[in-house]
CHARMM internal coordinates of N, CA and C (Angstrom, degrees):
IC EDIT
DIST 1 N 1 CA 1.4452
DIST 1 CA 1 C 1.5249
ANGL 1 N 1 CA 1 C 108.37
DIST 1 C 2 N 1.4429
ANGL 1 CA 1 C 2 N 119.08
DIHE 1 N 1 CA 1 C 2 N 143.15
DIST 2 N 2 CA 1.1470
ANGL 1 C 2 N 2 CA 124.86
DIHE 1 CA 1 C 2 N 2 CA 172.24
DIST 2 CA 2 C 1.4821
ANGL 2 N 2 CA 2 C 132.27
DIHE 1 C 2 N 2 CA 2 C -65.43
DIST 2 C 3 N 0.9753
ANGL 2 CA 2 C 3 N 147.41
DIHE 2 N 2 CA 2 C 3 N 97.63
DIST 3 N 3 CA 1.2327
ANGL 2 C 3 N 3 CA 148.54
DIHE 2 CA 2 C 3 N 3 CA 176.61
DIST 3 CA 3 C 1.6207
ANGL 3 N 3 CA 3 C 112.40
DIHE 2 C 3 N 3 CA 3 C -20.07
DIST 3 C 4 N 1.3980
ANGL 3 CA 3 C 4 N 112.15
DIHE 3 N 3 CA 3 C 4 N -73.30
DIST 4 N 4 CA 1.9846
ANGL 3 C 4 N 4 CA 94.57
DIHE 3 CA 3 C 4 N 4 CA 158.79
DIST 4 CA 4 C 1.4574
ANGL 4 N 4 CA 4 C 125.60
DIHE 3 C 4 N 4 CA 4 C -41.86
DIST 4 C 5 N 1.2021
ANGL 4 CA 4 C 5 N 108.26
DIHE 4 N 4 CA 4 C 5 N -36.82
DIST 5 N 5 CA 2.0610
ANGL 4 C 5 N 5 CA 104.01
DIHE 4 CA 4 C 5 N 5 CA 160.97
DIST 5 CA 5 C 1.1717
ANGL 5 N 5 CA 5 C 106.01
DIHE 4 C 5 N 5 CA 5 C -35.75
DIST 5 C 6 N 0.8843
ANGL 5 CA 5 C 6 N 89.73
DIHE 5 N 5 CA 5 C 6 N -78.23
DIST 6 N 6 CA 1.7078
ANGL 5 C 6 N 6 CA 109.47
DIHE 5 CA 5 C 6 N 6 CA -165.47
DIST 6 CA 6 C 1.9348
ANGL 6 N 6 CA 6 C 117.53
DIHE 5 C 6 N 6 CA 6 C -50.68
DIST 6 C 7 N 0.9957
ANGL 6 CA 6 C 7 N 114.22
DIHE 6 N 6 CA 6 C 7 N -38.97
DIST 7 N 7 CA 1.8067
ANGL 6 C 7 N 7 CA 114.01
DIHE 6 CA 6 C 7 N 7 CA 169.41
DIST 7 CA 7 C 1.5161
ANGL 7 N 7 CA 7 C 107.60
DIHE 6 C 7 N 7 CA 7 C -82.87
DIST 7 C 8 N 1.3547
ANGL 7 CA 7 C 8 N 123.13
DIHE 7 N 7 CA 7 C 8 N -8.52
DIST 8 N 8 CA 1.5284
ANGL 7 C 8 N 8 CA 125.26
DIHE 7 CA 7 C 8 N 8 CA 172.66
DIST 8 CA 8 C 1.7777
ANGL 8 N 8 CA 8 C 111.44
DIHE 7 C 8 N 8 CA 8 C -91.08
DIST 8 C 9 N 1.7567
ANGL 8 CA 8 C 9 N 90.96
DIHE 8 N 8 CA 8 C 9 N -33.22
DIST 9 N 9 CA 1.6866
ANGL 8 C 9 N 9 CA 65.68
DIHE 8 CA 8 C 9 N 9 CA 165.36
DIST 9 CA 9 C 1.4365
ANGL 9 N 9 CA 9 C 115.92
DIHE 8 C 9 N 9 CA 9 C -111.54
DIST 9 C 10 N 1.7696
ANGL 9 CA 9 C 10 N 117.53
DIHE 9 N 9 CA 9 C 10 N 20.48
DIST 10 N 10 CA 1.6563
ANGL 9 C 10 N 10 CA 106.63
DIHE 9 CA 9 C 10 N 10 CA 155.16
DIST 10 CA 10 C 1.2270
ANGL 10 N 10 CA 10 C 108.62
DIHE 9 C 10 N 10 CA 10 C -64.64
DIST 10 C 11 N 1.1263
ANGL 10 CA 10 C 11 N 118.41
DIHE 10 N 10 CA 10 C 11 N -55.90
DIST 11 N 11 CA 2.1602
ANGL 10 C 11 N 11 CA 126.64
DIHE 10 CA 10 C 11 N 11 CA 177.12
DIST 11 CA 11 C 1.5211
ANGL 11 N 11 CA 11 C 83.83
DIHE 10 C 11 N 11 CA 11 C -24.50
DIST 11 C 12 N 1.4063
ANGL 11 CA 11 C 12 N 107.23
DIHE 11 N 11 CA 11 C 12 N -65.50
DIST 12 N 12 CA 1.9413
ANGL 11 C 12 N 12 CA 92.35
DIHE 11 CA 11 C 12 N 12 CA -128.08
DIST 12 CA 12 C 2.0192
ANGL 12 N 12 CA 12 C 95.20
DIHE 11 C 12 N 12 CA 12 C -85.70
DIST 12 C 13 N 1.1415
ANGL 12 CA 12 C 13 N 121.10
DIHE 12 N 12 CA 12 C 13 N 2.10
DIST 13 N 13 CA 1.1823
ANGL 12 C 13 N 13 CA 132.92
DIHE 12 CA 12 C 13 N 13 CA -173.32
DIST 13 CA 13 C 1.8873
ANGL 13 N 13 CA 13 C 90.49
DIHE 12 C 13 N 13 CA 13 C -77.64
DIST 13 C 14 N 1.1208
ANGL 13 CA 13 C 14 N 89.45
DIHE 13 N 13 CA 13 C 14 N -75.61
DIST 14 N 14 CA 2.1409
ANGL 13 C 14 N 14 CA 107.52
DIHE 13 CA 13 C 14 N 14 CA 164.88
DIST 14 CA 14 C 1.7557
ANGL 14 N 14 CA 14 C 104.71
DIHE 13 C 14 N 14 CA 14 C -20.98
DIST 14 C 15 N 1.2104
ANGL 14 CA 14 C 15 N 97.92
DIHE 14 N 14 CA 14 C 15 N -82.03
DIST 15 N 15 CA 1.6730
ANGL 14 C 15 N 15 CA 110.69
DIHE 14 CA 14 C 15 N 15 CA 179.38
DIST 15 CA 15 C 1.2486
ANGL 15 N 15 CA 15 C 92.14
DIHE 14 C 15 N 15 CA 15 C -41.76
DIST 15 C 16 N 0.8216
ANGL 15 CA 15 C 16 N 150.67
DIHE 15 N 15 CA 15 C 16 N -70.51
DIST 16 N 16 CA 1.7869
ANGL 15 C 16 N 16 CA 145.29
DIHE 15 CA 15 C 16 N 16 CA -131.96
DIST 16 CA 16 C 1.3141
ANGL 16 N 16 CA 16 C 92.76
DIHE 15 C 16 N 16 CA 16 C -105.45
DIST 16 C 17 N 1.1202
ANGL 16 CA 16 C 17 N 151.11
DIHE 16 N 16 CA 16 C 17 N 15.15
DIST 17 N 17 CA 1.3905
ANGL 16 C 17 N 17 CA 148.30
DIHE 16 CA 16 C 17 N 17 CA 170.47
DIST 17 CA 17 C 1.6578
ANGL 17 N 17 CA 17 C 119.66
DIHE 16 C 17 N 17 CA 17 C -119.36
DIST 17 C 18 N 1.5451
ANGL 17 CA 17 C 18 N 98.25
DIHE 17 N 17 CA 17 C 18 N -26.09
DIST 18 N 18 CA 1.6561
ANGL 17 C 18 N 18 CA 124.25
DIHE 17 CA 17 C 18 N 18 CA 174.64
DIST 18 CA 18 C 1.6291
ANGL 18 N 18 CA 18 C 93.94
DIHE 17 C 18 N 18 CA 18 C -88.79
DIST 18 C 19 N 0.9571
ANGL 18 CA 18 C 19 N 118.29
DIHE 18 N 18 CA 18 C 19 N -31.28
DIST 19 N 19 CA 1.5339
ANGL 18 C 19 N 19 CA 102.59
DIHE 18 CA 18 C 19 N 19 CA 162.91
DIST 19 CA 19 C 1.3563
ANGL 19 N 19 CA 19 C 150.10
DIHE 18 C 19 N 19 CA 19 C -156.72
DIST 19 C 20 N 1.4657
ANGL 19 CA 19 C 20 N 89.74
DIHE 19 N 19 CA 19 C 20 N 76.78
DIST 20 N 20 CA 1.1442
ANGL 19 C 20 N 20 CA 124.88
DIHE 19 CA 19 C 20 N 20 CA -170.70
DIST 20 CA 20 C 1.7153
ANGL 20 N 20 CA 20 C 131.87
DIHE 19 C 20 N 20 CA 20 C -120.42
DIST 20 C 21 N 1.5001
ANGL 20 CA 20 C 21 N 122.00
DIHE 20 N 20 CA 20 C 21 N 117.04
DIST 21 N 21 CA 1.4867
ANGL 20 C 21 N 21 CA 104.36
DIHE 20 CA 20 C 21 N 21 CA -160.32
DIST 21 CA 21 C 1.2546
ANGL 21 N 21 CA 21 C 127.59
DIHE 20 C 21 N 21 CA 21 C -45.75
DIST 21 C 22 N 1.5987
ANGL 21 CA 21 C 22 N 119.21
DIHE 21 N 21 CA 21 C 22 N -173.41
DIST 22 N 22 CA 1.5138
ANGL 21 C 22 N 22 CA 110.07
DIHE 21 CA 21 C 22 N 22 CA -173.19
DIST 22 CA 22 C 2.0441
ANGL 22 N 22 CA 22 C 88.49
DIHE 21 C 22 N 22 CA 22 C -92.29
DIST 22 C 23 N 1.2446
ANGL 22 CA 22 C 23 N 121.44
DIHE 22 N 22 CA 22 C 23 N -33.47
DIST 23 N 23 CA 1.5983
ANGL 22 C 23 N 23 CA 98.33
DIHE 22 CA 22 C 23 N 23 CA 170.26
DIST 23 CA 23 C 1.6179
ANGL 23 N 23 CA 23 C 117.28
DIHE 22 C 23 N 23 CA 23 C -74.23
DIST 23 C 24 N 1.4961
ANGL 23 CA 23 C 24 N 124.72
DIHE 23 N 23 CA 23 C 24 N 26.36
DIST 24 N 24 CA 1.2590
ANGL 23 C 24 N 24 CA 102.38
DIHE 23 CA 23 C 24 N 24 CA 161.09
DIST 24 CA 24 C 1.5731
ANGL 24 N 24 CA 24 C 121.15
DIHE 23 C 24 N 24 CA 24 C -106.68
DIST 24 C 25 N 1.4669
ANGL 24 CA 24 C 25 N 142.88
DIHE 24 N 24 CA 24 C 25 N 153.30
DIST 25 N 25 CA 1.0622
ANGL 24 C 25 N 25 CA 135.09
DIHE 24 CA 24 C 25 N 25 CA 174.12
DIST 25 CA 25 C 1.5488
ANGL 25 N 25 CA 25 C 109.02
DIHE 24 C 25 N 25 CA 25 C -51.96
DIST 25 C 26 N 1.3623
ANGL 25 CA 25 C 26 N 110.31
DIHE 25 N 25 CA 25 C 26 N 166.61
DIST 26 N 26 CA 1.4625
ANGL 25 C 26 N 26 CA 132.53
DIHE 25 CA 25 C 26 N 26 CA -175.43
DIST 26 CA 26 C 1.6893
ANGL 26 N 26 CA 26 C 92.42
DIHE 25 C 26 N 26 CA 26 C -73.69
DIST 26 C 27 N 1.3300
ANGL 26 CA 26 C 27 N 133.31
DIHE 26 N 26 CA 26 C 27 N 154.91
DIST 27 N 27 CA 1.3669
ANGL 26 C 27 N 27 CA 136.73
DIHE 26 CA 26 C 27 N 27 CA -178.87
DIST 27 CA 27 C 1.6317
ANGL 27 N 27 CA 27 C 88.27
DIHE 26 C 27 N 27 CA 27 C -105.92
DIST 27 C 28 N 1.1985
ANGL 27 CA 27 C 28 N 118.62
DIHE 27 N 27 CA 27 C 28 N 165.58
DIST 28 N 28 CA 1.8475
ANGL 27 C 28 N 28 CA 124.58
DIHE 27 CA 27 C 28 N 28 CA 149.46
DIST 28 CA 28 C 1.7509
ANGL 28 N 28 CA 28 C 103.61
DIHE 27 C 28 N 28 CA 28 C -127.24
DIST 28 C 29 N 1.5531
ANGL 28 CA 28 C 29 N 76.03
DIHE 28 N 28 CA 28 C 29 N -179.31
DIST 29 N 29 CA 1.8412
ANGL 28 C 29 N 29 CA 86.51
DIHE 28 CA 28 C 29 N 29 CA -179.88
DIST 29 CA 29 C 1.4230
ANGL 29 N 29 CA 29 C 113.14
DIHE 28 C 29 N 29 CA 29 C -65.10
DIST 29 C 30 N 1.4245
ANGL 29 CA 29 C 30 N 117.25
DIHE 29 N 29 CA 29 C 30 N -35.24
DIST 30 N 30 CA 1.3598
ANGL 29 C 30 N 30 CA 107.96
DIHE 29 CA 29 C 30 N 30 CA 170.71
DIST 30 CA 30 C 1.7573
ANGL 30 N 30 CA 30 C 147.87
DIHE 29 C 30 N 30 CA 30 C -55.67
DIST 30 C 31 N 1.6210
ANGL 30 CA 30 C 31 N 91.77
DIHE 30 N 30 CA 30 C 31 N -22.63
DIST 31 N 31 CA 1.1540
ANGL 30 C 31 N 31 CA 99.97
DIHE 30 CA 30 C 31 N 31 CA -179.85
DIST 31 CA 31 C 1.8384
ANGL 31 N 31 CA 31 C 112.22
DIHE 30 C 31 N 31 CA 31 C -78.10
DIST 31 C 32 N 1.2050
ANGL 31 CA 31 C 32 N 95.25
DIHE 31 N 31 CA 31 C 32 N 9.67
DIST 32 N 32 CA 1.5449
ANGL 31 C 32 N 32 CA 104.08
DIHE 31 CA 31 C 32 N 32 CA -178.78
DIST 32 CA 32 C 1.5766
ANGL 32 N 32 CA 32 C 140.27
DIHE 31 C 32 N 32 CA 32 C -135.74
DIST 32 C 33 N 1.8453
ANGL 32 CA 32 C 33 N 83.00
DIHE 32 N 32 CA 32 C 33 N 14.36
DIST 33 N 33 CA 1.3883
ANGL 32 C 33 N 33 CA 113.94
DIHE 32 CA 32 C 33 N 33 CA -178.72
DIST 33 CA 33 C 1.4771
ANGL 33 N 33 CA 33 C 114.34
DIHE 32 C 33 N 33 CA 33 C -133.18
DIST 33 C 34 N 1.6890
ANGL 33 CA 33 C 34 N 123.62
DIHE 33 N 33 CA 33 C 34 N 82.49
DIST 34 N 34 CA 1.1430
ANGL 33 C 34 N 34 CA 144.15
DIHE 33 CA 33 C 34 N 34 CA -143.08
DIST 34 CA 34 C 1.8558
ANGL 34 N 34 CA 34 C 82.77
DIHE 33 C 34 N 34 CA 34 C -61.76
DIST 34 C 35 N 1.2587
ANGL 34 CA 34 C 35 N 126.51
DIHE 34 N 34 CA 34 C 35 N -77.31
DIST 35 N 35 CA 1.2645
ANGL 34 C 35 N 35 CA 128.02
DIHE 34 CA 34 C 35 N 35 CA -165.66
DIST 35 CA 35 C 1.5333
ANGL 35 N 35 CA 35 C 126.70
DIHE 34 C 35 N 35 CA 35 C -45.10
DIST 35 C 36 N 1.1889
ANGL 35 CA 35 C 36 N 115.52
DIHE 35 N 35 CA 35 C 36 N -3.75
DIST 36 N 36 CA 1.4743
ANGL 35 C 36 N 36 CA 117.94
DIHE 35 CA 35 C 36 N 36 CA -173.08
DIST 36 CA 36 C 1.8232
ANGL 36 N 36 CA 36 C 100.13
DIHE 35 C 36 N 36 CA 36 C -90.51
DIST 36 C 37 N 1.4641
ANGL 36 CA 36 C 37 N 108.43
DIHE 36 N 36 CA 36 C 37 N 124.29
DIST 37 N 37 CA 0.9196
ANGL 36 C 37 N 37 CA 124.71
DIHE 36 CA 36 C 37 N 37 CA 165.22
DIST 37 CA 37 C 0.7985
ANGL 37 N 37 CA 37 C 145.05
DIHE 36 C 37 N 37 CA 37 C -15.75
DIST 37 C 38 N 1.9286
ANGL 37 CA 37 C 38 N 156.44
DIHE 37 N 37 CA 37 C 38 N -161.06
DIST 38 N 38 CA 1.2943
ANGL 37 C 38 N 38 CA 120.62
DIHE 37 CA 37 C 38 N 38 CA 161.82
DIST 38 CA 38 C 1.8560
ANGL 38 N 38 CA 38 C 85.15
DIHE 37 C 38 N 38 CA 38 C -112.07
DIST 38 C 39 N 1.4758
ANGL 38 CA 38 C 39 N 116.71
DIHE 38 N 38 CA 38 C 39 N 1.07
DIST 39 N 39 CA 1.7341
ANGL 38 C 39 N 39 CA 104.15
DIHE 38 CA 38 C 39 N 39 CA -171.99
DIST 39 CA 39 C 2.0535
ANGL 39 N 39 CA 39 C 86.77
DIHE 38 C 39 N 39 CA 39 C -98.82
DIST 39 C 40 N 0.9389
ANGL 39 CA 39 C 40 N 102.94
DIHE 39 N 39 CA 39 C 40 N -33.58
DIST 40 N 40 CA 1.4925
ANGL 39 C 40 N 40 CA 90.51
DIHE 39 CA 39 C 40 N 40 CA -167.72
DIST 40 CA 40 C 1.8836
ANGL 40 N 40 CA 40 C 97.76
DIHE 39 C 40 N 40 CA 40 C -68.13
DIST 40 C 41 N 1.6602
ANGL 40 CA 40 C 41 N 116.46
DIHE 40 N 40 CA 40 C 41 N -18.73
DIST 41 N 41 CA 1.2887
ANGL 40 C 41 N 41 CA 115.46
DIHE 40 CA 40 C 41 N 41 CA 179.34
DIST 41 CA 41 C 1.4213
ANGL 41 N 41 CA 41 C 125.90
DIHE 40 C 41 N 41 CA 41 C -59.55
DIST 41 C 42 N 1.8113
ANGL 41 CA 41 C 42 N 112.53
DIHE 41 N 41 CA 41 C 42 N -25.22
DIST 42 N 42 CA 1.0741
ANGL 41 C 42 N 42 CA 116.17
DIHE 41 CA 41 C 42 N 42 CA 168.50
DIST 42 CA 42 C 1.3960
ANGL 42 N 42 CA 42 C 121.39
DIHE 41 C 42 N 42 CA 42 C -100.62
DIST 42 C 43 N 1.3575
ANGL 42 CA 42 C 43 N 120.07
DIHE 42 N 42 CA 42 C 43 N -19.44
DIST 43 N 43 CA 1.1694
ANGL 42 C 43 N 43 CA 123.63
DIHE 42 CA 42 C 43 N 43 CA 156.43
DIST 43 CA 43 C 1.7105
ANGL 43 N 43 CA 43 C 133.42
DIHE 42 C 43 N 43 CA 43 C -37.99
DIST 43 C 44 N 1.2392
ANGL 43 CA 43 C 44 N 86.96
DIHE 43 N 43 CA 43 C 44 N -46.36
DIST 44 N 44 CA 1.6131
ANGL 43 C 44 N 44 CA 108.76
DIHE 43 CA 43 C 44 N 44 CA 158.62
DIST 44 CA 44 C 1.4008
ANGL 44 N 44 CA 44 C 120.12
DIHE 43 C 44 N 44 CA 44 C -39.68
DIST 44 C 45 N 1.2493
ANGL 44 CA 44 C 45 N 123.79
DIHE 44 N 44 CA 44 C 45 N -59.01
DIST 45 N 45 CA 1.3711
ANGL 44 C 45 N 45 CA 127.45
DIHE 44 CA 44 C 45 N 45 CA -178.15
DIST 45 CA 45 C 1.4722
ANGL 45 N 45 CA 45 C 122.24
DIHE 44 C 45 N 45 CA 45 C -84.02
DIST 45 C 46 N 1.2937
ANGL 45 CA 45 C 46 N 119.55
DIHE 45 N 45 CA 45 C 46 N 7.61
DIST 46 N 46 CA 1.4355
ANGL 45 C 46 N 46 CA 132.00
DIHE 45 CA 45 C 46 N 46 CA -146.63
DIST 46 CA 46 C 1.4791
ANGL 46 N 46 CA 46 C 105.72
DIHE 45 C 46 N 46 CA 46 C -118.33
DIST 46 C 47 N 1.4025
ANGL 46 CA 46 C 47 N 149.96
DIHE 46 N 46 CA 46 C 47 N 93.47
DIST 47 N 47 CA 1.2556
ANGL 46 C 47 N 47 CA 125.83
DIHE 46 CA 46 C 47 N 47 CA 176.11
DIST 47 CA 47 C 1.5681
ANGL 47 N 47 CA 47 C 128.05
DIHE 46 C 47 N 47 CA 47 C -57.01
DIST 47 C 48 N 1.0707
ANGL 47 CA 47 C 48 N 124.96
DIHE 47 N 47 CA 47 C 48 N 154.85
DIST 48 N 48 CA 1.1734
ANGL 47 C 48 N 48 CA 118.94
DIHE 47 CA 47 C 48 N 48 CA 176.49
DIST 48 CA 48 C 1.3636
ANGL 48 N 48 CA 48 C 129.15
DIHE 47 C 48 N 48 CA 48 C -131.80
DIST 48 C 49 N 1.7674
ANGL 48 CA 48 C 49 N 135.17
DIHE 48 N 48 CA 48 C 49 N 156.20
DIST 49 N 49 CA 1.3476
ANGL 48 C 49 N 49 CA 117.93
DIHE 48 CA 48 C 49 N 49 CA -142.68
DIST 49 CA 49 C 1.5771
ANGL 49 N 49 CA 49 C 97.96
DIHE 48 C 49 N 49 CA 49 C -76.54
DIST 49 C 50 N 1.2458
ANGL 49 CA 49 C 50 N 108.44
DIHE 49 N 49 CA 49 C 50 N -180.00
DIST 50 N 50 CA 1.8590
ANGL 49 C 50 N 50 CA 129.56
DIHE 49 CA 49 C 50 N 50 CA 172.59
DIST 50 CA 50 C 1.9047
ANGL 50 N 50 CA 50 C 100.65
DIHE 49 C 50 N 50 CA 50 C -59.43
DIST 50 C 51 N 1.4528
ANGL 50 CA 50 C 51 N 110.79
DIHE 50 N 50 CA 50 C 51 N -41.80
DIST 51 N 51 CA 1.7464
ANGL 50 C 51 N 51 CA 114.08
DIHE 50 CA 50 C 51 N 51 CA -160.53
DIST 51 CA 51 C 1.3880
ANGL 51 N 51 CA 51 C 86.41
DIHE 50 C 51 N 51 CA 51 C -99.18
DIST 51 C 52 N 1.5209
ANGL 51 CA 51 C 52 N 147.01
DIHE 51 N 51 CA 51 C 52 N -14.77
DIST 52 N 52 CA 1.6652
ANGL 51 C 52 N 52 CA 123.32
DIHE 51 CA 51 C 52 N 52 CA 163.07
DIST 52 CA 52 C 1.7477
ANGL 52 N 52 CA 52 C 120.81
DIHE 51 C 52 N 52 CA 52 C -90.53
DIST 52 C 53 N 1.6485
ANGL 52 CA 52 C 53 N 98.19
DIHE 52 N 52 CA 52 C 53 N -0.69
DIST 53 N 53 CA 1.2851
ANGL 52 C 53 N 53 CA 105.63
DIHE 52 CA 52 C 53 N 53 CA 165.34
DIST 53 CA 53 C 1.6043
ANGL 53 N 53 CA 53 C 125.77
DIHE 52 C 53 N 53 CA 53 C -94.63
DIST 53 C 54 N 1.5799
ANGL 53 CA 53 C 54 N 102.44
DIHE 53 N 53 CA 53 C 54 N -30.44
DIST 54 N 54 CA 1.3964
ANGL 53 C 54 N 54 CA 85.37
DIHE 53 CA 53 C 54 N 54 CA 154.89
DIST 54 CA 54 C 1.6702
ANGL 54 N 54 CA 54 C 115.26
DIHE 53 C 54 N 54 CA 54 C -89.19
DIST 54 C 55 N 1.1204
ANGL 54 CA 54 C 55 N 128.73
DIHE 54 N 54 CA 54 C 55 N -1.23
DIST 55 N 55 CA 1.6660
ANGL 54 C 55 N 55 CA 93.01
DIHE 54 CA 54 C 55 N 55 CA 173.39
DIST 55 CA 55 C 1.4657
ANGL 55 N 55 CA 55 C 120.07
DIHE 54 C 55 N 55 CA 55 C -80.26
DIST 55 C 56 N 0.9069
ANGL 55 CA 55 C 56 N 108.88
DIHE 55 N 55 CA 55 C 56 N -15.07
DIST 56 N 56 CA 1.7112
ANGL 55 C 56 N 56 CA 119.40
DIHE 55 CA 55 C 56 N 56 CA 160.67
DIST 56 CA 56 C 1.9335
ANGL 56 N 56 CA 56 C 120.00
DIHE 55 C 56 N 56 CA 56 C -51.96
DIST 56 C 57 N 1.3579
ANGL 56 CA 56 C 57 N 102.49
DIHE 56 N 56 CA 56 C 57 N -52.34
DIST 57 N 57 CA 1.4761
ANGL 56 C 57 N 57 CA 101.16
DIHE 56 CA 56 C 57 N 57 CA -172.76
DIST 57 CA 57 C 1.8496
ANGL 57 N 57 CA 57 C 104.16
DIHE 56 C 57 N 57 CA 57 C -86.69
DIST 57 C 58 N 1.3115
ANGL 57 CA 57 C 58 N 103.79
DIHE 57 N 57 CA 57 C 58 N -2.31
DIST 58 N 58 CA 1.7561
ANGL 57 C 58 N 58 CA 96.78
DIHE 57 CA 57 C 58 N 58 CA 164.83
DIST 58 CA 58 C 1.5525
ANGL 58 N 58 CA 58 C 134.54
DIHE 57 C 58 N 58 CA 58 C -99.74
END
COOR INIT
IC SEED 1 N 1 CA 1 C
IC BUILD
């Protein structure tokens, strides 16, 4: 996935969450980022530790 994907659909995740009723579900970034996977889909919602975040950026 593209990295501009991905900050276009934090915006529009934001927008759609800033206004959105109190009976609608919470939106995520995924629902607005056609290319993301279905494992990176849950990944998304999932925090992850300090030592699996850096082995990624090395």
């Amino acid at each position: 996935m593209m990295r501009t994907e991905w900050g276009a659909a934090l915006v529009s995740s934001v927008l759609a969450n800033v206004n959105r009723s109190k009976n609608t579900p919470a939106f995520s970034i995924a629902d607005f980022a056609p290319h993301i996977d279905a494992v990176e889909r849950e990944a998304v919602n999932e925090p992850i530790s300090l030592q699996e975040a850096m082995r990624t950026w090395g």
